[in-house]
VOVEXGU-128305 format. One record per residue (C-alpha): residue number from 1; x, y, z. Coordinates in Angstrom, 2 decimals, padded with zeros to 5 digits, always signed. Each point is the difference from the previous one (the first is absolute). Example, Ala and Ser with C-alpha at 12.3 -4.5 7.8 and 13.67 -1.06 7.14 Angstrom:
! VOVEXGU-128305
<rec pos="1" c1="+012.30" c2="-004.50" c3="+007.80"/>
<rec pos="2" c1="+001.37" c2="+003.44" c3="-000.66"/>
! end
This chain:
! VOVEXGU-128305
<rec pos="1" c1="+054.08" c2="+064.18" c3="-108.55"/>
<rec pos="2" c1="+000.57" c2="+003.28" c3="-000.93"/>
<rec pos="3" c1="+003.73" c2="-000.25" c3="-000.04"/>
<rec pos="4" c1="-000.44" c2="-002.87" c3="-002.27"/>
<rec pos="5" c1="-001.91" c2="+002.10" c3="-002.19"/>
<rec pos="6" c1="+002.22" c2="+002.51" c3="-000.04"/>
<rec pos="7" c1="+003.07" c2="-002.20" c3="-000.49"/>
<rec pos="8" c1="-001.47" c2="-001.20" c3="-003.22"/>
<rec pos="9" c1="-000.72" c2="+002.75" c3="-001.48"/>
<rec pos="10" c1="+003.46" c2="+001.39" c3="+000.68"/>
<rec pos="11" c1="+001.84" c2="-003.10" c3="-001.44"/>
<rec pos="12" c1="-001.56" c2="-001.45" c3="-002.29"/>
<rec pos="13" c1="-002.19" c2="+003.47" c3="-001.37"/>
<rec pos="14" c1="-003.54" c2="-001.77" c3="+000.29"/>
<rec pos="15" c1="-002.93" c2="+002.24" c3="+000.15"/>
<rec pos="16" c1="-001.85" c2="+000.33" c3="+003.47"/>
<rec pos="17" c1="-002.43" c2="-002.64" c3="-000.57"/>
<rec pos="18" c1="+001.73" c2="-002.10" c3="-001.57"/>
<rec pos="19" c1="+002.51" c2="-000.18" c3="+003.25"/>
<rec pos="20" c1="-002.61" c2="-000.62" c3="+001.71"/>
<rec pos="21" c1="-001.31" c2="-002.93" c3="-001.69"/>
<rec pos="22" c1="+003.38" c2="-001.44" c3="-000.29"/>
<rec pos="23" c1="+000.95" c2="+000.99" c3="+003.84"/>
<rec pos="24" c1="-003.78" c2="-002.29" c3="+001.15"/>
<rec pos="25" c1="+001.01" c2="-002.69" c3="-002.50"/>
<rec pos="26" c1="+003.27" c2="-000.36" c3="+001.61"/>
<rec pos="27" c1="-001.20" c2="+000.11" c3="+003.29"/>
<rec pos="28" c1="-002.82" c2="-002.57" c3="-000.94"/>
<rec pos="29" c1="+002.57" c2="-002.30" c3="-001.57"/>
<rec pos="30" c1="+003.07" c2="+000.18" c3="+002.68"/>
<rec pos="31" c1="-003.22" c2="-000.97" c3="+002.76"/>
<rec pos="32" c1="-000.34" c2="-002.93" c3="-002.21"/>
<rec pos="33" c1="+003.40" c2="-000.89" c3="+000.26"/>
<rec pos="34" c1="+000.41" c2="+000.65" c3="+004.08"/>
<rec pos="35" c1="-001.57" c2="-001.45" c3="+002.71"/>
<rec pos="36" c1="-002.93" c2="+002.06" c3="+001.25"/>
<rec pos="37" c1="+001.86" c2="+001.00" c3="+003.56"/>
<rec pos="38" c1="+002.15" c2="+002.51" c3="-002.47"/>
<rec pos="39" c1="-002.11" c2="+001.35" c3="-001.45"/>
<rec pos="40" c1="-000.47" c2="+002.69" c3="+002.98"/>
<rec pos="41" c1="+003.71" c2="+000.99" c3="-000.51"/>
<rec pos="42" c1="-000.70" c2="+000.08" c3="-003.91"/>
<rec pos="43" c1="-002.68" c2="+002.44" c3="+000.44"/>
<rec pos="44" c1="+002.14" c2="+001.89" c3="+002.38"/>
<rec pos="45" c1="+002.68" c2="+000.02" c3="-002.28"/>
<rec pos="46" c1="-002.25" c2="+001.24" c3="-002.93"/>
<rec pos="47" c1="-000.87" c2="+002.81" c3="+001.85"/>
<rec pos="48" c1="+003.54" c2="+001.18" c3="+000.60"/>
<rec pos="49" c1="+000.41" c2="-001.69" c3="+004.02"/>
<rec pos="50" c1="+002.73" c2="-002.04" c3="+000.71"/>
<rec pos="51" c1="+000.06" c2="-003.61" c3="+001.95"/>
<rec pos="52" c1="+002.45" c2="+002.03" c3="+002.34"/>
<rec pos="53" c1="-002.75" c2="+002.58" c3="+000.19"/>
<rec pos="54" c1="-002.94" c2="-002.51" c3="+000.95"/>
<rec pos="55" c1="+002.40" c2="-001.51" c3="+002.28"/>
<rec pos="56" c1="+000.54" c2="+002.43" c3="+002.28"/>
<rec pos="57" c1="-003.39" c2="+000.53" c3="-000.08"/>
<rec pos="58" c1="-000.75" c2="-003.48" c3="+001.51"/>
<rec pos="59" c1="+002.62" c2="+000.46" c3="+002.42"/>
<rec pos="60" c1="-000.93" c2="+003.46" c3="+001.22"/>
<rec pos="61" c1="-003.72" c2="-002.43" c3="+000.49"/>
<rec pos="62" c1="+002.00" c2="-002.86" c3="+001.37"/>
<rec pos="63" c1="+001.64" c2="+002.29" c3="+003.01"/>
<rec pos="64" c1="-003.30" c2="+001.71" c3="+000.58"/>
<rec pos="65" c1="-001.75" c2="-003.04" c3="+000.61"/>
<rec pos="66" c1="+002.66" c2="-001.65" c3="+001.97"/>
<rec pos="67" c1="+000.39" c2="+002.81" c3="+002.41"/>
<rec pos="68" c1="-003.48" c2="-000.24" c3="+000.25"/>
<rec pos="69" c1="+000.50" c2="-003.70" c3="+001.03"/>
<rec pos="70" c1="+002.42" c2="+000.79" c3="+002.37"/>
<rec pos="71" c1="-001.57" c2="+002.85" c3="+001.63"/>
<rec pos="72" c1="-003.23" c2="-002.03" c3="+000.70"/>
<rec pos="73" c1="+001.92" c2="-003.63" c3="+001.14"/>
<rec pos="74" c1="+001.88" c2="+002.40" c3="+002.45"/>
<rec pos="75" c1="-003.03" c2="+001.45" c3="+001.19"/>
<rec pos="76" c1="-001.39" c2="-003.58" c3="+000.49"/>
<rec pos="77" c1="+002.89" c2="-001.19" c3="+001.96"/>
<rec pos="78" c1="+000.58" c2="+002.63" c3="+002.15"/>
<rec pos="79" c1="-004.02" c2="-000.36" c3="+000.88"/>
<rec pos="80" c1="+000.40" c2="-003.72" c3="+000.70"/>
<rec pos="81" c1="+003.06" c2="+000.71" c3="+002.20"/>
<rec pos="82" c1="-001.68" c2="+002.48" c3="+002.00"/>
<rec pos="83" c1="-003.28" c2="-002.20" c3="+000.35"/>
<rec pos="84" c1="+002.19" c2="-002.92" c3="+001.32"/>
<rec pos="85" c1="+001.64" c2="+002.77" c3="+002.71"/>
<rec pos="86" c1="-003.20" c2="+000.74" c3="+001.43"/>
! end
């Protein structure tokens, strides 16, 4: 929230804690106003991360897991194939 801190300060020439008051008011409010799956990407925005940012994030998760999945179902059906060999 820093950046959102900062950003008010620099525009509109509030003091420190005053920016910050206003920055947790705003955030407060816009929650209010959103459903309560955004507000994740609110917070992340607050604190200077992008939706593009947290989204490769997930992704880079996403792969991880699935070549997880993968590696373990092959592993599975190369074991089943072999038992039904023997």
């Amino acid at each position: 929230m820093n950046a959102l801190i900062q950003s008010l300060q620099e525009k509109i020439g509030l003091t420190a804690e005053q920016a910050k008051d206003a920055a947790n008011h705003m955030m407060e409010y816009i929650k209010e106003k959103v459903p309560a799956s955004m507000h994740e990407h609110l917070d992340a925005a607050a604190l200077g991360e992008t939706i593009k940012t947290k989204g490769a994030e997930f992704l880079a998760q996403a792969q991880a897991k699935g070549s997880d999945f993968l590696h373990t179902a092959q592993e599975k059906v190369s074991s089943f194939l072999h038992t039904k060999e023997s």
